[in-house]
Residue, then its C-alpha position, 0 to 999 in steps of 0.5 A: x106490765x100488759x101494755x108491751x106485749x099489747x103493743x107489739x102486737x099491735x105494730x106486727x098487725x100493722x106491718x102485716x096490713x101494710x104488707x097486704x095493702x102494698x100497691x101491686x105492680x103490673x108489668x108487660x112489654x111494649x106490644x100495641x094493641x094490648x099494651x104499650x106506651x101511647x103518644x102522651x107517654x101513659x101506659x095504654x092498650x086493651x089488657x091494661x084496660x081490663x085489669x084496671x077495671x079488674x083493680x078498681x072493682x077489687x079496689x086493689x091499687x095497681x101501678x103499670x109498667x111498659x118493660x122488655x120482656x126479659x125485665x118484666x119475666x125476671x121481675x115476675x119470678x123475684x117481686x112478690x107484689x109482682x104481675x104480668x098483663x099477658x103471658x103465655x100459659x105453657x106445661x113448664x111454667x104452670x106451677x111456677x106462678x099463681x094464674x088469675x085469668x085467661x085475658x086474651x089469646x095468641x096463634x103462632x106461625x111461621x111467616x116468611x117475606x113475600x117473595x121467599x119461595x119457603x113451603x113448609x109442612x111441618x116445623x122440622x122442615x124449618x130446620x135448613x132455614x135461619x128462623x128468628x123469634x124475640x130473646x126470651x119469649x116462650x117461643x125461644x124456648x119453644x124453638x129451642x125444645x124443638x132442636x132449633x140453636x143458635x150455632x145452626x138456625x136460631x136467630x134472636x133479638x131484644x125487640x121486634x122492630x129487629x125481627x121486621x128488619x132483619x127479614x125485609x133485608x132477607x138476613x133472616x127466613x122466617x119469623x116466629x109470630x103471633x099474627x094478631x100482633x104483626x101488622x101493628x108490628x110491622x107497620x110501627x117499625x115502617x114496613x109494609x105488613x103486606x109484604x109478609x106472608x104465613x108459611x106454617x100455623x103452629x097449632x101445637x104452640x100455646x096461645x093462652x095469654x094470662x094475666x099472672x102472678x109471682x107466687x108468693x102474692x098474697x092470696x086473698x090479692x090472688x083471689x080479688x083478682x081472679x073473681x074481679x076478672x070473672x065478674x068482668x066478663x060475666x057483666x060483658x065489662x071485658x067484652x066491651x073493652x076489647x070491642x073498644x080496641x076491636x078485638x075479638x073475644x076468645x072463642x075459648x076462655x077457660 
């Protein structure tokens, strides 16, 4: 008479541990030196190194993928077992997800073609020219908080191979840019990077990167993680990957 209700319990525990145990699946799209597909087709970069270190020292299994990043967003937002590698830490979006760690950092300009004569001192300036940044990024939304339209003066784009194009042609006047990135950008898409010139830093604009998750992961999941992230850096783990990459450590890391 006991052994059903035993039973059933039994099989909900189960199911509750298989659940937990889920292998988690961290997203980030294609942007060399952090993360990206190398030559062999294996996903690479600086970030995917630290939260491979971070996954193995929680002993959590992690699968990675190279996405856009409309696709690893909505992936984000929908998939409970879900991560991201890097994404910008913004007012809007600080109670929409669980934030395990500040993994790197991203300064934002406006950058023109060398021969443009554009001077700016401030963004409104920026409204009269044709500013062009990558569909989806928070600095879509930033730009578009900001006044800036598609009908007017907003262009944007699925990759950044695109944004570099379309600027070398003069079809665009600006970019909206994290440098760090821009010269491994540029080059990849076969262009000079010395061509490219900084018109306006937006100090106002985020630059915390995250590692982040959808808020219904598991919190004890959550937890690992953020104390494997902690014991990276206070080991000198994650200094060393990022020497690895040479990458300079965040002079801010909170």
């Amino acid at each position: 008479m006991t052994t059903k209700p035993f039973f059933c319990a039994l099989i909900l525990l189960l199911i509750s541990t298989l659940s937990h145990a889920q292998t988690l699946t961290l997203y980030a799209e294609d942007l060399p030196p952090y993360h990206f597909k190398n030559a062999q087709g294996e996903v690479s970069g600086a970030l995917v190194d630290i939260a491979r270190s971070a996954l193995s020292h929680a002993q959590l299994e992690g699968q990675f993928e190279i996405v856009p990043m409309a696709r690893a967003y909505k992936e984000l937002q929908t998939q409970p077992n879900t991560l991201m590698l890097s994404l910008l830490k913004t007012p809007q979006r600080s109670k929409q997800f669980v934030w395990i760690a500040q993994t790197y950092f991203a300064d934002a300009y406006l950058v023109s073609h060398v021969d443009s004569p554009i001077t700016l001192d401030t963004l409104q300036q920026a409204k009269q020219f044709r500013v062009s940044t990558i569909r989806g990024y928070s600095s879509e939304h930033f730009l578009r908080k900001q006044g800036f339209s598609e009908e007017e003066n907003l262009v944007l784009v699925s990759h950044y191979h695109q944004l570099w194009q379309l600027l070398y042609k003069k079809r665009i006047d600006l970019v909206l840019t994290n440098t760090l990135t821009l010269e491994k950008e540029v080059l990849s898409t076969g262009l000079d990077p010395t061509l490219v010139a900084k018109k306006l830093h937006l100090t106002d604009f985020p630059s915390q990167l995250w590692l982040v998750a959808n808020p219904q992961l598991d919190a004890t999941t959550a937890q690992k993680l953020k104390a494997s992230v902690h014991h990276l850096k206070q080991s000198g783990v994650y200094q060393q990957i990022l020497a690895r990459w040479k990458l300079s450590a965040p002079q801010s890391d909170k």
